[in-house]
PyMOL Python script that loads the backbone (N, CA, C, O; Angstrom):
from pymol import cmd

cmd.read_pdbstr("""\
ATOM      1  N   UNK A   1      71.680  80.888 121.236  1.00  0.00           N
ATOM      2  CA  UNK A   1      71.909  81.514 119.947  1.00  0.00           C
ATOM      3  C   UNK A   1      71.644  80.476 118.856  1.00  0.00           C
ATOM      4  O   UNK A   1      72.086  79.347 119.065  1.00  0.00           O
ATOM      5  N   UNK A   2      71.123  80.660 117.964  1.00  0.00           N
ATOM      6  CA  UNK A   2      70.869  80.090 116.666  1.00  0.00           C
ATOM      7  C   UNK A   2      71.949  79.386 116.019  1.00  0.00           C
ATOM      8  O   UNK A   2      72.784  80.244 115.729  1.00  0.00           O
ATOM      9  N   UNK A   3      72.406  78.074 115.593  1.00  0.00           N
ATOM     10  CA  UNK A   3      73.303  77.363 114.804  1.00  0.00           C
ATOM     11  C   UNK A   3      72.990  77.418 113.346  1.00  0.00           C
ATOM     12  O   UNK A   3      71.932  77.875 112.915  1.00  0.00           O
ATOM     13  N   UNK A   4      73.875  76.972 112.656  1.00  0.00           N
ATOM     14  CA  UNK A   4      73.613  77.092 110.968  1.00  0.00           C
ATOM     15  C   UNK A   4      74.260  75.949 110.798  1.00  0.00           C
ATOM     16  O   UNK A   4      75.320  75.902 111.423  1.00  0.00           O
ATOM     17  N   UNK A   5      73.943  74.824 110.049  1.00  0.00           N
ATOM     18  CA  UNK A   5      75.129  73.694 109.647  1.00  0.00           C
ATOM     19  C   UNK A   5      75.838  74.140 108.243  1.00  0.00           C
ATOM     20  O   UNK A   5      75.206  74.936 107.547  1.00  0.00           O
ATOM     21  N   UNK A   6      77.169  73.658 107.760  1.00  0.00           N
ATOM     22  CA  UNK A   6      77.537  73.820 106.890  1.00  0.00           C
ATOM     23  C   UNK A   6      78.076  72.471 106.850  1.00  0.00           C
ATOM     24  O   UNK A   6      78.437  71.629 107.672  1.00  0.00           O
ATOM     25  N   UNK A   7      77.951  72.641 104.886  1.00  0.00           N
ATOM     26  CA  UNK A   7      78.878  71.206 104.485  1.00  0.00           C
ATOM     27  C   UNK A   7      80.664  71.166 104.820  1.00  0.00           C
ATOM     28  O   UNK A   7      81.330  72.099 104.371  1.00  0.00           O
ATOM     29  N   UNK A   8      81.054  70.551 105.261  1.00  0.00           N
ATOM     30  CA  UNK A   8      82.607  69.944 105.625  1.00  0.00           C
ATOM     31  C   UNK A   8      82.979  70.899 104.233  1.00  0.00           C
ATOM     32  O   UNK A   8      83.762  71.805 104.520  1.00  0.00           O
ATOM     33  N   UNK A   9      82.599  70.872 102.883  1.00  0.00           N
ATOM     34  CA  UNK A   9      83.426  71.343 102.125  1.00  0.00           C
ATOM     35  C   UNK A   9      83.587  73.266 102.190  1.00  0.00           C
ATOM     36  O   UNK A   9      84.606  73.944 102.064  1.00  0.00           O
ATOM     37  N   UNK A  10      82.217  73.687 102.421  1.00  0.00           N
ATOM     38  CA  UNK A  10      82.231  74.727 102.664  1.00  0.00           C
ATOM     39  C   UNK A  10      82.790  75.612 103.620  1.00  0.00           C
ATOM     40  O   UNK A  10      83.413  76.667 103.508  1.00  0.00           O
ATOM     41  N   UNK A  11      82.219  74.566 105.111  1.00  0.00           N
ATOM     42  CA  UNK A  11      82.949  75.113 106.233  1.00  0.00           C
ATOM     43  C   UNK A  11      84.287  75.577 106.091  1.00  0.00           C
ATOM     44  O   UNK A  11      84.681  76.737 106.213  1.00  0.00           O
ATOM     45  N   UNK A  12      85.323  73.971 105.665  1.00  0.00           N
ATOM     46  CA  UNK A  12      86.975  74.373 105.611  1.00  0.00           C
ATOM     47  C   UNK A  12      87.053  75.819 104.623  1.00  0.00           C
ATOM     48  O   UNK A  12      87.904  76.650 104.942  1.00  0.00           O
ATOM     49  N   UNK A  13      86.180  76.094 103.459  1.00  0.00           N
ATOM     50  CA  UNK A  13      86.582  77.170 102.669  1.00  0.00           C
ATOM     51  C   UNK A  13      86.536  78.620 103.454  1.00  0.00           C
ATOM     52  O   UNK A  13      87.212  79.641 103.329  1.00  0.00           O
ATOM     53  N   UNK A  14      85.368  78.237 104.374  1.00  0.00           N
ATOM     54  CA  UNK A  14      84.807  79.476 105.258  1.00  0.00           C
ATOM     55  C   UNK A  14      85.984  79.586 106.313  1.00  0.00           C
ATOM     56  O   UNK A  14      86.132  80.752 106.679  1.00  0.00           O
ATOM     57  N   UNK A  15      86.648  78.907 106.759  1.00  0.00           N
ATOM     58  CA  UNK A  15      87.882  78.746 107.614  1.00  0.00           C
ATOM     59  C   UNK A  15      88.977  79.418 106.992  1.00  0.00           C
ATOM     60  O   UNK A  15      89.666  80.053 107.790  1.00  0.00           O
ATOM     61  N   UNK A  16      89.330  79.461 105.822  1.00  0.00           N
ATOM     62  CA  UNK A  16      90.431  79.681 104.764  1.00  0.00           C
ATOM     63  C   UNK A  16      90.294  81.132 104.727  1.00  0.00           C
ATOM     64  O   UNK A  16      91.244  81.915 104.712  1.00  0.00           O
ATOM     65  N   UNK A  17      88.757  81.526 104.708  1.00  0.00           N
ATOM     66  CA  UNK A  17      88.343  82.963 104.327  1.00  0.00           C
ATOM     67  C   UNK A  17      88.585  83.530 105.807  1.00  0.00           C
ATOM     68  O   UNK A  17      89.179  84.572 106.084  1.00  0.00           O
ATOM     69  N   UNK A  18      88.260  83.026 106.300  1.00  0.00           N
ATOM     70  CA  UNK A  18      88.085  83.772 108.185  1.00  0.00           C
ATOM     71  C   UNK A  18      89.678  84.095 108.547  1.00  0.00           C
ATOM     72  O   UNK A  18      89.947  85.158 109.105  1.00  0.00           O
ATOM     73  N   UNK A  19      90.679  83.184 108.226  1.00  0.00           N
ATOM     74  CA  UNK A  19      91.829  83.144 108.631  1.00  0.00           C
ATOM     75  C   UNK A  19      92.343  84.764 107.751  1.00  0.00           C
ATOM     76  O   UNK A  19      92.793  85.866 108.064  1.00  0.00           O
ATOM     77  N   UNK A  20      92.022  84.193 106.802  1.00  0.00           N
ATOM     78  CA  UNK A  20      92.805  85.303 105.591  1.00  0.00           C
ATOM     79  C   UNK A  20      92.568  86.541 106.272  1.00  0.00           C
ATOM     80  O   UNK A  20      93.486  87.349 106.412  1.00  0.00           O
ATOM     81  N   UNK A  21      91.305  86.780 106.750  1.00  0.00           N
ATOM     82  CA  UNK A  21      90.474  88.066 106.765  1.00  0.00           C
ATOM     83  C   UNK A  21      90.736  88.683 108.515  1.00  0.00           C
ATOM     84  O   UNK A  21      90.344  89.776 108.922  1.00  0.00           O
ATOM     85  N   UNK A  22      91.332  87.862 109.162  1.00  0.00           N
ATOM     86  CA  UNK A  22      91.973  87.832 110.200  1.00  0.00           C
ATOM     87  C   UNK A  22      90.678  88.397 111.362  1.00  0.00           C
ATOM     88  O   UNK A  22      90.646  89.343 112.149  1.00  0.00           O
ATOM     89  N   UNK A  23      89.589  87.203 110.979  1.00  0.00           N
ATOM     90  CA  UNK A  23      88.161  87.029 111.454  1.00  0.00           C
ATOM     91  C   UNK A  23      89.055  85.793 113.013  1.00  0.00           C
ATOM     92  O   UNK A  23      90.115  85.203 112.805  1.00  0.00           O
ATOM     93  N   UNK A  24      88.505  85.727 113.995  1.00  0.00           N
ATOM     94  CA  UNK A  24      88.801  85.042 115.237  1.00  0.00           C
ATOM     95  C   UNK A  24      88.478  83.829 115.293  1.00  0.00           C
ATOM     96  O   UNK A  24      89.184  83.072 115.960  1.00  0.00           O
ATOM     97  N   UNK A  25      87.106  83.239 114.477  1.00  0.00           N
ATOM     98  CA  UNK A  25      86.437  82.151 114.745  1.00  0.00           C
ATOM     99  C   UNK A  25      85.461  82.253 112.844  1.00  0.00           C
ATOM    100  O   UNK A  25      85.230  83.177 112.064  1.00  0.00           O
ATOM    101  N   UNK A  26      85.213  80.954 112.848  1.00  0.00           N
ATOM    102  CA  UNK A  26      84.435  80.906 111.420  1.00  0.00           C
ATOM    103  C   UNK A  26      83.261  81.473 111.867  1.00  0.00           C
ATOM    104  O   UNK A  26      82.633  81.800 110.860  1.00  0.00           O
ATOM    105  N   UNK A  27      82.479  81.833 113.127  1.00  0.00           N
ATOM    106  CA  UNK A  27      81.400  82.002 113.066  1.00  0.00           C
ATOM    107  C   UNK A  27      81.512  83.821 112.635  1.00  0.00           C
ATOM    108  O   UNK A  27      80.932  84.496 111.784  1.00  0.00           O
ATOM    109  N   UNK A  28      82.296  84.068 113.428  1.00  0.00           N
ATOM    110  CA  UNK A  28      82.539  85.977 113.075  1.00  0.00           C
ATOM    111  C   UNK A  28      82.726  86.240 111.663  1.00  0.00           C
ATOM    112  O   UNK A  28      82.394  87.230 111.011  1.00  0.00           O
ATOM    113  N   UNK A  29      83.401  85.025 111.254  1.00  0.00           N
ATOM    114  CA  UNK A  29      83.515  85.212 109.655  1.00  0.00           C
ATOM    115  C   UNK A  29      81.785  85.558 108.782  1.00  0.00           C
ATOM    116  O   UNK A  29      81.381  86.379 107.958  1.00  0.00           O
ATOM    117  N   UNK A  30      81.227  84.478 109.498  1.00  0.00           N
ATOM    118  CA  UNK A  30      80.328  84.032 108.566  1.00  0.00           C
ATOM    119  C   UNK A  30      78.959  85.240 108.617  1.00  0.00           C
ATOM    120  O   UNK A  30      78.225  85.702 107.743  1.00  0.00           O
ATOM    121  N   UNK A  31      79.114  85.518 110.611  1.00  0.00           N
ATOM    122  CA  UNK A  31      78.079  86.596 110.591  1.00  0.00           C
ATOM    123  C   UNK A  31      78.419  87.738 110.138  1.00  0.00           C
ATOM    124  O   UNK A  31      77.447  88.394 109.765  1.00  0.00           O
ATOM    125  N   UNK A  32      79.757  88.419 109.977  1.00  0.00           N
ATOM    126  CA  UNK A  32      79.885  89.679 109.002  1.00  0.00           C
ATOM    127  C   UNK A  32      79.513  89.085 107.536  1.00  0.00           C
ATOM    128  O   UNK A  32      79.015  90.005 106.887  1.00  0.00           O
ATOM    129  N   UNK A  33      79.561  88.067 106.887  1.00  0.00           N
ATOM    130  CA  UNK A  33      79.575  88.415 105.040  1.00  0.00           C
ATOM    131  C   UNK A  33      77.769  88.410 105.116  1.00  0.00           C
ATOM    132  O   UNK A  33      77.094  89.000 104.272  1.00  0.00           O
ATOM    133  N   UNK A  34      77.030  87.459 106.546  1.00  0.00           N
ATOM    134  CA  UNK A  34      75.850  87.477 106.554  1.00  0.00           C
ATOM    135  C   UNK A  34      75.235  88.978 106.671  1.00  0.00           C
ATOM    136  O   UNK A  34      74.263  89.276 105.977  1.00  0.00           O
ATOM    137  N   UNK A  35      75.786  89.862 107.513  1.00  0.00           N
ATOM    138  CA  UNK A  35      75.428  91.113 107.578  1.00  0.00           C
ATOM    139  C   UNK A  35      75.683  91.749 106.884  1.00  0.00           C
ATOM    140  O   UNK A  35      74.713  92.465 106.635  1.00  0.00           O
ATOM    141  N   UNK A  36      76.808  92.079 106.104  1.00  0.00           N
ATOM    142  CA  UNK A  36      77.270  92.620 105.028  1.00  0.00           C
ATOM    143  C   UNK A  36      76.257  93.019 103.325  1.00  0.00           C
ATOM    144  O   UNK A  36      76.089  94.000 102.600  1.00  0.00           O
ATOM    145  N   UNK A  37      75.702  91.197 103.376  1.00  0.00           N
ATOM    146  CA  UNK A  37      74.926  91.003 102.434  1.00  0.00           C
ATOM    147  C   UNK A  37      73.381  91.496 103.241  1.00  0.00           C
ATOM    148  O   UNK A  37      72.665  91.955 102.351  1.00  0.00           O
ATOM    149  N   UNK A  38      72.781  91.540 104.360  1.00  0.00           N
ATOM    150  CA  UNK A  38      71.916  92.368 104.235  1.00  0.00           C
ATOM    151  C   UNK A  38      71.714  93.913 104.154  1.00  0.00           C
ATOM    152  O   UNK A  38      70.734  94.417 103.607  1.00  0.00           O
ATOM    153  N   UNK A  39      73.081  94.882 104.956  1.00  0.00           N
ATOM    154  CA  UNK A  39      73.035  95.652 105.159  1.00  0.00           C
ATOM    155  C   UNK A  39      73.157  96.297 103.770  1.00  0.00           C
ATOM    156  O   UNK A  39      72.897  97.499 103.729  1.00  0.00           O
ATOM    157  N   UNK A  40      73.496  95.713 102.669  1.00  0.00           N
ATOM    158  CA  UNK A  40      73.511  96.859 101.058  1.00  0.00           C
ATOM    159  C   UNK A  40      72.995  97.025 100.441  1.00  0.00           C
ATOM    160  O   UNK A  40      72.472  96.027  99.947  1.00  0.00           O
ATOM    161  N   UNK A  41      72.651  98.230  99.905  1.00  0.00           N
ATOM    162  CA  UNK A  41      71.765  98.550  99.320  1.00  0.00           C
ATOM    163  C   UNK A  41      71.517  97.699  98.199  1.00  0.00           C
ATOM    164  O   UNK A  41      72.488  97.007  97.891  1.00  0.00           O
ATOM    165  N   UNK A  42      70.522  97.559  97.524  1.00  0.00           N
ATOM    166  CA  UNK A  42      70.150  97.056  96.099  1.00  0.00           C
ATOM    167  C   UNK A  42      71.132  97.596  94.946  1.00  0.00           C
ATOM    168  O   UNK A  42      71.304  98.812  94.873  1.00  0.00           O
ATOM    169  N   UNK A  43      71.578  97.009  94.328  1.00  0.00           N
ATOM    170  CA  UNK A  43      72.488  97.627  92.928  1.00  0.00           C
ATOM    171  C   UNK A  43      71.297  98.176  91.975  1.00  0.00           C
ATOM    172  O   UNK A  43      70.213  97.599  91.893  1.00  0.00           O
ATOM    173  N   UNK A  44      71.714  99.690  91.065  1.00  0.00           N
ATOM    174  CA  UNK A  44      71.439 100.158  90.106  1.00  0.00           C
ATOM    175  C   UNK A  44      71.585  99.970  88.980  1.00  0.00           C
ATOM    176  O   UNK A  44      72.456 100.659  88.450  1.00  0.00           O
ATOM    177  N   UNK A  45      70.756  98.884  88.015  1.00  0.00           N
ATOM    178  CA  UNK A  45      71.213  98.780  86.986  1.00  0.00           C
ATOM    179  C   UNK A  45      70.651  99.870  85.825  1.00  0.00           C
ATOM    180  O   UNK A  45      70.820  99.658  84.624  1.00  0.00           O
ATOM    181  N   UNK A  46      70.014 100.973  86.305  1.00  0.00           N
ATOM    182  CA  UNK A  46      69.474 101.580  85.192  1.00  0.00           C
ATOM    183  C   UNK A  46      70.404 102.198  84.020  1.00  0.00           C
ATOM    184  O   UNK A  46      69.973 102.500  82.907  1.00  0.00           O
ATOM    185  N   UNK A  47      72.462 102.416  84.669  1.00  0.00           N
ATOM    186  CA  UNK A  47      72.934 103.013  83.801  1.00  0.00           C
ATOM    187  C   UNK A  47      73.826 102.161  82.591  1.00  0.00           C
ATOM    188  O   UNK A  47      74.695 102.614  81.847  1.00  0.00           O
ATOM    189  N   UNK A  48      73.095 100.266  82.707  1.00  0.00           N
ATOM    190  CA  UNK A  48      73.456  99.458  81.548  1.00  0.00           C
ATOM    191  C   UNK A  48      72.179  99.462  80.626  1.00  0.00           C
ATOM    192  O   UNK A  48      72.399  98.833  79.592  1.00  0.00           O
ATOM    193  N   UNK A  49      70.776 100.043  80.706  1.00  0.00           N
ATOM    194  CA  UNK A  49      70.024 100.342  79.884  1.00  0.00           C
ATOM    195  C   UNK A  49      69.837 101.811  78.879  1.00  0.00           C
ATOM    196  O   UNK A  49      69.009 102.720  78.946  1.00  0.00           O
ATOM    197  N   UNK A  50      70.807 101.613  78.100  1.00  0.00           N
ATOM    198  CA  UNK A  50      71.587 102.521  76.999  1.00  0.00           C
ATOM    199  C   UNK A  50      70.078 102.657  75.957  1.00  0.00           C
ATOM    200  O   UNK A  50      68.979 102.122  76.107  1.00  0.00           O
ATOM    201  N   UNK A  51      70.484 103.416  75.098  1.00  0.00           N
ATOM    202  CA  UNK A  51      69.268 103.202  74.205  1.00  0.00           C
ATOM    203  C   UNK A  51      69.491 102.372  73.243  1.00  0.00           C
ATOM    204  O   UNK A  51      68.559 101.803  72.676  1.00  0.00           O
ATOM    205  N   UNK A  52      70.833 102.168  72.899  1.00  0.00           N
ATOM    206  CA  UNK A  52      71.416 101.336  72.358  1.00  0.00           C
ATOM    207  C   UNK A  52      70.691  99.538  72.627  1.00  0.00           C
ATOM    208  O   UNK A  52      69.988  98.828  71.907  1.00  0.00           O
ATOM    209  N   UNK A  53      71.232  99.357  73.869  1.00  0.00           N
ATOM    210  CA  UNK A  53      70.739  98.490  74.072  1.00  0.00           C
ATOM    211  C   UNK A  53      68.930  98.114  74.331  1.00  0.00           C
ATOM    212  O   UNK A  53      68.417  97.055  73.969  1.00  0.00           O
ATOM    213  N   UNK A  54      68.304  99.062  74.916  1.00  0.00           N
ATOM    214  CA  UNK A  54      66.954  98.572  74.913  1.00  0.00           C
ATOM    215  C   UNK A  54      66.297  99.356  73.173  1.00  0.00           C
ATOM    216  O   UNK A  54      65.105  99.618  73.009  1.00  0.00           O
ATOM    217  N   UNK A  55      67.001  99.514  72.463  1.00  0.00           N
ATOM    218  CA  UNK A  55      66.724  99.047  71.179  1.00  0.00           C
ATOM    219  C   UNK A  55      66.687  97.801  70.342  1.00  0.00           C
ATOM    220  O   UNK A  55      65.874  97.515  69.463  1.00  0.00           O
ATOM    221  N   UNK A  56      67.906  96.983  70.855  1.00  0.00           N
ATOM    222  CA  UNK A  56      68.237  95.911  70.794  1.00  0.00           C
ATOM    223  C   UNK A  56      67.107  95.034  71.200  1.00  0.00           C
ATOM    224  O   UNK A  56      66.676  94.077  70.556  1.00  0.00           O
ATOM    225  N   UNK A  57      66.670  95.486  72.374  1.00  0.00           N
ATOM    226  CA  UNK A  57      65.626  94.096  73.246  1.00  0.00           C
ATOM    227  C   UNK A  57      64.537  94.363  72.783  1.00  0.00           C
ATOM    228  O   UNK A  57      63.633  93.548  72.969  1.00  0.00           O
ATOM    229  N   UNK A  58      64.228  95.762  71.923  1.00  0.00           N
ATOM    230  CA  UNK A  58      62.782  95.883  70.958  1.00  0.00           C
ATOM    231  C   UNK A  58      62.658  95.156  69.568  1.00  0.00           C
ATOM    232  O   UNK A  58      61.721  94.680  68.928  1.00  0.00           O
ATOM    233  N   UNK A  59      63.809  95.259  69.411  1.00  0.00           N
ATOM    234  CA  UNK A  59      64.307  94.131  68.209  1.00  0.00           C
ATOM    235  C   UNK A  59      63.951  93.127  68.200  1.00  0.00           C
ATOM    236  O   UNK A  59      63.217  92.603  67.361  1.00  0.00           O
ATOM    237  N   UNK A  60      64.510  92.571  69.344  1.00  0.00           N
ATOM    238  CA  UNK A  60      64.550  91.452  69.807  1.00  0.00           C
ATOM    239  C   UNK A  60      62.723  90.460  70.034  1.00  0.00           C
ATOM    240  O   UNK A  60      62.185  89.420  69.652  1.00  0.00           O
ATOM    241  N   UNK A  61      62.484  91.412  70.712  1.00  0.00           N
ATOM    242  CA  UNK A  61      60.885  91.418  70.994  1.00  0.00           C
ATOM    243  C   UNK A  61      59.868  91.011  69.805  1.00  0.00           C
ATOM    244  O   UNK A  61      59.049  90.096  69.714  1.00  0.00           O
ATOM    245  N   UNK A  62      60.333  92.295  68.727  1.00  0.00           N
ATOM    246  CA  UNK A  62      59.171  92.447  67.734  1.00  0.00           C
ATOM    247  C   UNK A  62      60.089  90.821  66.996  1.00  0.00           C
ATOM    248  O   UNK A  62      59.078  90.413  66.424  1.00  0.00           O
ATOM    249  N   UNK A  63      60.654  90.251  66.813  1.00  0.00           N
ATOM    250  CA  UNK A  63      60.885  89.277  66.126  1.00  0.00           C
ATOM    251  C   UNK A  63      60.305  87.812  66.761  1.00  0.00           C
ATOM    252  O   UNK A  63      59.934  86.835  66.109  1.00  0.00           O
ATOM    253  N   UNK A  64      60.339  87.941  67.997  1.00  0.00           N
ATOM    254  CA  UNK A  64      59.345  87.222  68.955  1.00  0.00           C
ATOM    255  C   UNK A  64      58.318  86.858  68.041  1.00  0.00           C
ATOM    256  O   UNK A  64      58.131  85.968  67.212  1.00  0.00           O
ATOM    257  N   UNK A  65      57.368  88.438  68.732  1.00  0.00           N
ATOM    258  CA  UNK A  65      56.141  88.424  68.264  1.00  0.00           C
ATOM    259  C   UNK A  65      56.037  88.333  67.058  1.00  0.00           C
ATOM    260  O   UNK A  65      54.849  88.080  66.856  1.00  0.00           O
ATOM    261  N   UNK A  66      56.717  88.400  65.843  1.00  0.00           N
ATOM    262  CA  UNK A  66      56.613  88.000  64.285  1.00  0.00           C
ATOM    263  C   UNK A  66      56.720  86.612  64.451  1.00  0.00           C
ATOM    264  O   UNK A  66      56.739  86.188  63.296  1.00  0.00           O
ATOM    265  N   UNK A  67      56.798  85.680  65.200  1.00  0.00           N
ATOM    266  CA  UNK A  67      56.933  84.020  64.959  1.00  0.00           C
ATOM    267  C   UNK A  67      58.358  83.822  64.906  1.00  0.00           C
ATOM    268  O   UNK A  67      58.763  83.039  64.047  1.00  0.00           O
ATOM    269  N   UNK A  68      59.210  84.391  65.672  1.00  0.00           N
ATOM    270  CA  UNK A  68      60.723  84.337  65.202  1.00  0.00           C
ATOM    271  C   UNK A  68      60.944  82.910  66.387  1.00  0.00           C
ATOM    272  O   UNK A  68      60.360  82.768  67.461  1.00  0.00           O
ATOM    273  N   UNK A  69      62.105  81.867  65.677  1.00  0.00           N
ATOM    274  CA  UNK A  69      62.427  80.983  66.949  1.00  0.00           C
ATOM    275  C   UNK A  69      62.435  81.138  68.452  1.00  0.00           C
ATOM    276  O   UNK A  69      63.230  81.906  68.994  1.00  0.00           O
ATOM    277  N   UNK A  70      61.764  80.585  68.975  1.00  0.00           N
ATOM    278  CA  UNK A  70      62.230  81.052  70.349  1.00  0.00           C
ATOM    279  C   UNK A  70      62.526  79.820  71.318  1.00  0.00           C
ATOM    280  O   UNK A  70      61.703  78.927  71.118  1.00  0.00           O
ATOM    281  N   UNK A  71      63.555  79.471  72.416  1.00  0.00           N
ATOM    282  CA  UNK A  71      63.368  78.391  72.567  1.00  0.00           C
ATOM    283  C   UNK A  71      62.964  78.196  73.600  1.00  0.00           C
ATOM    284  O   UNK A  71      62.694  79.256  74.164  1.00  0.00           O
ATOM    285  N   UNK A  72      62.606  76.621  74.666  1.00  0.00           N
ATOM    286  CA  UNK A  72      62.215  76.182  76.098  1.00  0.00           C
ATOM    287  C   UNK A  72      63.661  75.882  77.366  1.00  0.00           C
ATOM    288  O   UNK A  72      64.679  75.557  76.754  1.00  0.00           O
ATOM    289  N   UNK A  73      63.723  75.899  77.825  1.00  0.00           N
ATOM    290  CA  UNK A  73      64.635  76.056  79.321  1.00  0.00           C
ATOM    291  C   UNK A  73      65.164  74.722  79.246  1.00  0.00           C
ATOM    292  O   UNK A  73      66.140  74.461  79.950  1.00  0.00           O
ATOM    293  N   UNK A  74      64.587  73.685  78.375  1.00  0.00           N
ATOM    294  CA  UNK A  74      65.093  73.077  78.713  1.00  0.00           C
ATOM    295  C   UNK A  74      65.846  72.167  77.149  1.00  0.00           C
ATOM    296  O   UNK A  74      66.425  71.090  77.290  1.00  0.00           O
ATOM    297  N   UNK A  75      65.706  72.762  75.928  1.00  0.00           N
ATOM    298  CA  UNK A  75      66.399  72.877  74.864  1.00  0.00           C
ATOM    299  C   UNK A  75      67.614  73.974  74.870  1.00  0.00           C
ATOM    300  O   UNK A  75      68.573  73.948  74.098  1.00  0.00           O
ATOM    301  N   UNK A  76      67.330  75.143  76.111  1.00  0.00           N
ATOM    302  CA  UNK A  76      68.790  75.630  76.504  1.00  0.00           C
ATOM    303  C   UNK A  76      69.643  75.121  77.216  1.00  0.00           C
ATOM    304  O   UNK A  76      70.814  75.200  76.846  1.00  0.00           O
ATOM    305  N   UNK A  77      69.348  74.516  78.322  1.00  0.00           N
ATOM    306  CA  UNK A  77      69.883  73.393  78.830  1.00  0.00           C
ATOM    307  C   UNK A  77      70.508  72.511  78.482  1.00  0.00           C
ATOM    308  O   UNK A  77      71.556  72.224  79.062  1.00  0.00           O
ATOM    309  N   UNK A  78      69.897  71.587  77.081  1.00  0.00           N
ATOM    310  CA  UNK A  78      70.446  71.082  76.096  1.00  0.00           C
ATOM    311  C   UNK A  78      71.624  71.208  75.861  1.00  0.00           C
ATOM    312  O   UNK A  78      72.702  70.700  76.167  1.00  0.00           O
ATOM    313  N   UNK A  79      71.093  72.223  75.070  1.00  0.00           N
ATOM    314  CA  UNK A  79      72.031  73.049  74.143  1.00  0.00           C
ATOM    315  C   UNK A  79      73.745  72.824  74.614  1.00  0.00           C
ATOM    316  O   UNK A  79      74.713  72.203  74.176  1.00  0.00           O
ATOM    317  N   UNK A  80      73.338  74.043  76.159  1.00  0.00           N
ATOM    318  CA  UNK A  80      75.072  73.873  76.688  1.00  0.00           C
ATOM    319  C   UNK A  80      75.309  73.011  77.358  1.00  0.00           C
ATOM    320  O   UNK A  80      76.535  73.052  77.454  1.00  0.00           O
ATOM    321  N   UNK A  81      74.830  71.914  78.129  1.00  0.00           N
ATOM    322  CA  UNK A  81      75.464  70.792  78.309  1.00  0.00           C
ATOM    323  C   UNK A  81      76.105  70.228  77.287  1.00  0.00           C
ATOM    324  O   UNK A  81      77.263  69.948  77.599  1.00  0.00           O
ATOM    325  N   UNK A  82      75.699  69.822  75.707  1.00  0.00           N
ATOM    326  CA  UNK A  82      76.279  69.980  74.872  1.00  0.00           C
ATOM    327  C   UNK A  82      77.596  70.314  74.281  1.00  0.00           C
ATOM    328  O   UNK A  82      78.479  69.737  73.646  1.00  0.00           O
ATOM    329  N   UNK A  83      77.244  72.006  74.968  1.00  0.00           N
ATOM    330  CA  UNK A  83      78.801  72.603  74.285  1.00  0.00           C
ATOM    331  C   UNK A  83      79.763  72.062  75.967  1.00  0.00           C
ATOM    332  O   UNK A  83      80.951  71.743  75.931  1.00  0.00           O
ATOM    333  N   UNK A  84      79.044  72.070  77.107  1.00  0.00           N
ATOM    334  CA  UNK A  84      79.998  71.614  78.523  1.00  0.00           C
ATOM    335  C   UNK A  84      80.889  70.351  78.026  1.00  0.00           C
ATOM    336  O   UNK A  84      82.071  70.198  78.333  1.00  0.00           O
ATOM    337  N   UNK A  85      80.106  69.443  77.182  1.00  0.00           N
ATOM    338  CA  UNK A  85      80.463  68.184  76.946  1.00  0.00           C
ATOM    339  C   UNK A  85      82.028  68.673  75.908  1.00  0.00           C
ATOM    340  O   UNK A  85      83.222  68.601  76.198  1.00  0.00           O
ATOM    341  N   UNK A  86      81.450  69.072  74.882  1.00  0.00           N
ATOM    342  CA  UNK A  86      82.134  69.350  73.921  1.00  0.00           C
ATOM    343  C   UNK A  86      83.962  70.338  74.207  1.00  0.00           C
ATOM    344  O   UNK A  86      85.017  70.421  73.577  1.00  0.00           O
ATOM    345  N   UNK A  87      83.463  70.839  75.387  1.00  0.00           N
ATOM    346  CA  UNK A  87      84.544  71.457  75.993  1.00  0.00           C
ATOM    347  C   UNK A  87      85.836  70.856  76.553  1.00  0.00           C
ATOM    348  O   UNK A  87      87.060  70.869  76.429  1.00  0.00           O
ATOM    349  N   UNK A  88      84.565  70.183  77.420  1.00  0.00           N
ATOM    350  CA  UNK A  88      85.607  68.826  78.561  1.00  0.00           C
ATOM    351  C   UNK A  88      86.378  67.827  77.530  1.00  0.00           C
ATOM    352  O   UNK A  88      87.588  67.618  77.440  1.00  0.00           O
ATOM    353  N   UNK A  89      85.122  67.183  76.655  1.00  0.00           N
ATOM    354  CA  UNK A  89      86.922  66.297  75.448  1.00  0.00           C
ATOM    355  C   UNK A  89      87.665  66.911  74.938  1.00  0.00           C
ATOM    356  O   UNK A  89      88.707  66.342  74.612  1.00  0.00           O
ATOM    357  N   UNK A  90      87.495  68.435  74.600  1.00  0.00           N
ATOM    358  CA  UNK A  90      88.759  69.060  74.135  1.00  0.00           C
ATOM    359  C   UNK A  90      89.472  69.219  75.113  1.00  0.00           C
ATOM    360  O   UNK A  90      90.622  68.926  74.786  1.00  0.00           O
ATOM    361  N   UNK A  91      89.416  69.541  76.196  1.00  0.00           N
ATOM    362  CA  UNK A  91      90.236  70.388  77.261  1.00  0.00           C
ATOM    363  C   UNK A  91      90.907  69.110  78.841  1.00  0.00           C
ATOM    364  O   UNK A  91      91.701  69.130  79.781  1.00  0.00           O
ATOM    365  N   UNK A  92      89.761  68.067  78.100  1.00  0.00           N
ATOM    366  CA  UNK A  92      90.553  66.849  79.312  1.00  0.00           C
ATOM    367  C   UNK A  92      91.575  66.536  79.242  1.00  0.00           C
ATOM    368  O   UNK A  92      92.078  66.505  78.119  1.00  0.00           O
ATOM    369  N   UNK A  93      92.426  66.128  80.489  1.00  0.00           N
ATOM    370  CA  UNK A  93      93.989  65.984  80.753  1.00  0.00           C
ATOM    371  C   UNK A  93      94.313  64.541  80.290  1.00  0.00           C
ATOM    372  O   UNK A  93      95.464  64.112  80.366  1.00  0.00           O
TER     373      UNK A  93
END
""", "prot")
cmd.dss("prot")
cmd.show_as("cartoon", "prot")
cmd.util.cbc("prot")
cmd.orient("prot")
């Protein structure tokens, strides 16, 4: 049968979950959430596209295409590391 390694940190969490779930062994744990996650269907998101909202993302769009700011992945990145930073000195112990 096929092995999978896991990290020491994960494993013990996968242990924590197996116990809870009153799974026999981490591996039974691990092959139900593995089956679980193939056996379901795809989620429907068509009933969060309101008109409301994909009005919004036409908005959004045509301001694009007018030359409106737009930024790179990695000035968003920036950005919230930034505010991560800005968080942690407020909120450090």
């Amino acid at each position: 049968m096929p092995q999978i390694q896991l990290a020491d940190q994960i494993y013990k969490e996968a242990q924590r979950r197996a116990a809870e779930g009153g799974f026999s062994s981490v591996d039974d744990y691990v092959a139900d959430v593995i089956s679980q996650s193939i056996h379901q269907p795809a989620e429907n998101y068509d009933h969060l596209f309101t008109p409301e909202r994909i009005a919004h993302l036409d908005r959004i769009s045509a301001a694009i295409k007018a030359g409106a700011k737009t930024y790179s992945t990695a000035e968003v990145q920036a950005h919230f590391e930034q505010k991560r930073k800005q968080w942690l000195d407020n909120h450090a112990s």
